[in-house]
DOKEZA-532554 format. One record per residue (C-alpha): residue in three letters; x, y, z. Coordinates in steps of 0.2 Angstrom, whole numbers, plus 2048, in hexadecimal, padded with zeros to 3 digits. Example, Ala and Ser with C-alpha at 12.3 -4.5 7.8 and 13.67 -1.06 7.14 Angstrom:
2
ALA83E7EA827;SER8447FB824;
***
This chain:
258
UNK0F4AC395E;UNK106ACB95F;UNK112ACF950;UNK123AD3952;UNK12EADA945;UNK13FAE1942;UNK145AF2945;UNK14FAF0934;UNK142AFC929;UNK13BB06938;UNK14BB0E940;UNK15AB17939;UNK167B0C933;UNK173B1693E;UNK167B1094D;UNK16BAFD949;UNK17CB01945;UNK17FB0A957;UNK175AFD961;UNK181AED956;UNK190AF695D;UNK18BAF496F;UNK17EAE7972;UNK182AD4973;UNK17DACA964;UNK16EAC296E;UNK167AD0974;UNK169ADA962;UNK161ACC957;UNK152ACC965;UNK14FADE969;UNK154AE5959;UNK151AD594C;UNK144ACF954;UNK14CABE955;UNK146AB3964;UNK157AAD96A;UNK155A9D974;UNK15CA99988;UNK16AA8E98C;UNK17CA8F98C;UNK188A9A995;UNK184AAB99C;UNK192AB3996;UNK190AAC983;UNK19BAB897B;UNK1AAAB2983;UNK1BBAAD97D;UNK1C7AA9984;UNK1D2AAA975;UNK1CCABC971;UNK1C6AC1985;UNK1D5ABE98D;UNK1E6AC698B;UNK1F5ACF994;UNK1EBADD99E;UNK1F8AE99A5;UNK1F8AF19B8;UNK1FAB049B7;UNK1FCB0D9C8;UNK1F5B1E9BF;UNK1E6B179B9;UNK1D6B159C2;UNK1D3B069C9;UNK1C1B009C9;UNK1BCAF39D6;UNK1ACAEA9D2;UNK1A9AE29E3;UNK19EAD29E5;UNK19DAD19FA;UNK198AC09FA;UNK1A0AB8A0A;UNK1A6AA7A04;UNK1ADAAA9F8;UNK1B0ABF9F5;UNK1B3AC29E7;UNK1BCAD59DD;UNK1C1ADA9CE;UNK1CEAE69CA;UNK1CDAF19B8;UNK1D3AFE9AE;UNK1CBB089A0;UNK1D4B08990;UNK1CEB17988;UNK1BCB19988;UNK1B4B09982;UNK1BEAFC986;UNK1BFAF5999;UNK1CCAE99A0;UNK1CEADC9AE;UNK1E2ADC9B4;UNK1DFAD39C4;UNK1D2ACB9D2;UNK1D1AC79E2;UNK1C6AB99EA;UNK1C5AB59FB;UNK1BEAA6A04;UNK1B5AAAA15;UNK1B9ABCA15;UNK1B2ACEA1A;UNK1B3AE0A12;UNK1C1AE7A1B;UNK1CCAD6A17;UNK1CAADAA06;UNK1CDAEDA07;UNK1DDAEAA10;UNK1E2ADDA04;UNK1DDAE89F7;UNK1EAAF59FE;UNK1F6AE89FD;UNK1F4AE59ED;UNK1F8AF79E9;UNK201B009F7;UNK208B0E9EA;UNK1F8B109DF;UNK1F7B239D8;UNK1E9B219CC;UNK1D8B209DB;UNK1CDB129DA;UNK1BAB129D5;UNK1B0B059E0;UNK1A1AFC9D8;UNK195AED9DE;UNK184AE99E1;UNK175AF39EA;UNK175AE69F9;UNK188AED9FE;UNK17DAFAA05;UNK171AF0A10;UNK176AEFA24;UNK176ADDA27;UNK172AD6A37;UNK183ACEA3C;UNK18DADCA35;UNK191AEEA3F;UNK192AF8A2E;UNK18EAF5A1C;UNK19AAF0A10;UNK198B02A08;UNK199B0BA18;UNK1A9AFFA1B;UNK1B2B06A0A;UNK1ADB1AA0D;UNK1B5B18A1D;UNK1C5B12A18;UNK1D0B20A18;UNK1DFB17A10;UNK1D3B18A01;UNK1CCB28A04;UNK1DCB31A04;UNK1E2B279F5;UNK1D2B2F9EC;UNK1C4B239E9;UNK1B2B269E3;UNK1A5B179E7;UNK195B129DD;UNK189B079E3;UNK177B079DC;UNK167B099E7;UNK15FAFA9DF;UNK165AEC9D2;UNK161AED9C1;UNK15CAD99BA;UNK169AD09B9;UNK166ACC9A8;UNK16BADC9A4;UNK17BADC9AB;UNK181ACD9A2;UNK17AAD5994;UNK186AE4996;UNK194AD7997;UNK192ACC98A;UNK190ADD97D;UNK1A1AE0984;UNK1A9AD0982;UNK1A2AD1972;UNK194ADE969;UNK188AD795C;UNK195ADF94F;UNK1A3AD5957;UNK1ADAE2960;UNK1B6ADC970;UNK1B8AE997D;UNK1BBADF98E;UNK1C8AD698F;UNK1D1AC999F;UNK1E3AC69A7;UNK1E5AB49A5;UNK1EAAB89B9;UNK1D7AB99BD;UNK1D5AA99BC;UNK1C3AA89C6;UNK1BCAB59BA;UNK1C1AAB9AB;UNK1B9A9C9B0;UNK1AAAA59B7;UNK1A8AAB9A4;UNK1ABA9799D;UNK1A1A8F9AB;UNK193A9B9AF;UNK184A939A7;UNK16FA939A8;UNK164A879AE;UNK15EA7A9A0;UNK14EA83996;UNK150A949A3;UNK157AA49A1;UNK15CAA39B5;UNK170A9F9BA;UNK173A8F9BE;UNK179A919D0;UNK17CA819D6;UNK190A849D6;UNK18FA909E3;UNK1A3A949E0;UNK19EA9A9CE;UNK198AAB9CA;UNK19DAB79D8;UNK1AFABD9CC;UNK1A2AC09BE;UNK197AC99C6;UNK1A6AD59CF;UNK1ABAD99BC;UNK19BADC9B6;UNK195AE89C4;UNK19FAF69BE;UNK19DAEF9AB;UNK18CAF29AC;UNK18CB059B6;UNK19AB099A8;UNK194B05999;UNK180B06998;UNK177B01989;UNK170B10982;UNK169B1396E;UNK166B22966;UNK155B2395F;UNK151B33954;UNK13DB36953;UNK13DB41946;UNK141B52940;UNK138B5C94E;UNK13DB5095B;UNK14DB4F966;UNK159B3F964;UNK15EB39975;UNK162B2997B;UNK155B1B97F;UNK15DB0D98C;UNK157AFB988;UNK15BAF2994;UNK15DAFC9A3;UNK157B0B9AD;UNK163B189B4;UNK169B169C5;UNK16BB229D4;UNK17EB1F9D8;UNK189B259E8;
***
């Protein structure tokens, strides 16, 4: 026989404060309510595109931050700034049909031929892996750029992939937290991206991605690479008086990065 409860009554009410500020309302009113939220609908449920998407300005003495999706057909980047500490946004995006790496890092330094600010390069744990047809790996490929290099560039690209249901987690608490604040927000330039988050849905009575648009997904999942390294979600539980308080991650395990 199981029970399940709320935390409401067992933790600290600045606990459940902390985790409403950043955790999506799904996963809040299941892992801190205890509220079975049932499947279906879009992946990225928390958008809007009357709230999400807005003027995102370029700045040449910012970081940009590239999440990198190095599927072929099509490739798919996402160009970023911080804005202050918690909020994140996406200014442009490239896609590419039947492309490779070093077309997208040259059409990268197109895009920004006087940049000041470095970049920060993010993507999945399968950037690393030599494939068969290719000489180098798309990793190798970027720490070998020396346009990049001497521009100043750091490069973060995990060992192994966290569930991926952890990552749209991370993305819909920033599109919006259970307590309804919005901290990532699109250029109505990036148009793929937008539609990802509109279109993306799951398979009828299935928490899996409905993958049977194989254009769909790739912008998404460049965005939320670097969303989900950036912005882990991490709750501060206090054991008591003779205990430390640290931070306990529920939905993810720290990574080794580059």
């Amino acid at each position: 026989m199981c029970f399940h409860w709320p935390s409401e009554g067992i933790v600290d009410a600045e606990v459940l404060t902390a985790a409403q500020s950043i955790m999506d309302p799904k996963s809040f009113r299941e892992q801190m309510m205890a509220e079975w939220q049932t499947s279906g609908g879009g992946v990225y449920y928390c958008f809007d595109e009357q709230y999400n998407v807005r003027p995102c300005q370029y700045n040449r003495r910012k970081t940009v931050i590239i999440g990198s999706d190095f599927n072929v057909d099509p490739m798919s980047w996402t160009f970023l700034h911080r804005k202050g500490d918690d909020v994140i946004e996406a200014f442009d995006e490239l896609r590419m049909d039947d492309a490779n790496t070093r077309a997208a890092l040259n059409r990268t330094k197109e895009k920004f031929p006087h940049h000041e600010g470095g970049f920060e390069f993010y993507g999945d744990a399968t950037s690393r892996a030599r494939k068969t047809s290719a000489f180098s790996t798309d990793y190798d490929q970027i720490m070998e750029d020396e346009w990049f290099l001497q521009k100043g560039r750091t490069v973060h690209y995990p060992d192994s992939n966290p569930p991926v249901e952890d990552r749209w987690a991370v993305v819909n608490s920033r599109l919006e937290s259970a307590g309804g604040d919005r901290r990532f927000f699109i250029d109505p330039r990036c148009e793929n991206l937008i539609a990802d988050m509109k279109q993306c849905g799951f398979k009828p009575g299935t928490r899996d991605m409905d993958l049977s648009d194989k254009s769909r997904g790739h912008a998404a999942d460049s965005a939320g690479y670097p969303i989900f390294q950036l912005f882990p979600i991490n709750i501060p539980f206090d054991y008591g008086e003779d205990s430390d308080i640290y931070s306990e991650s529920l939905d993810q395990e720290a990574l080794p990065y580059a």
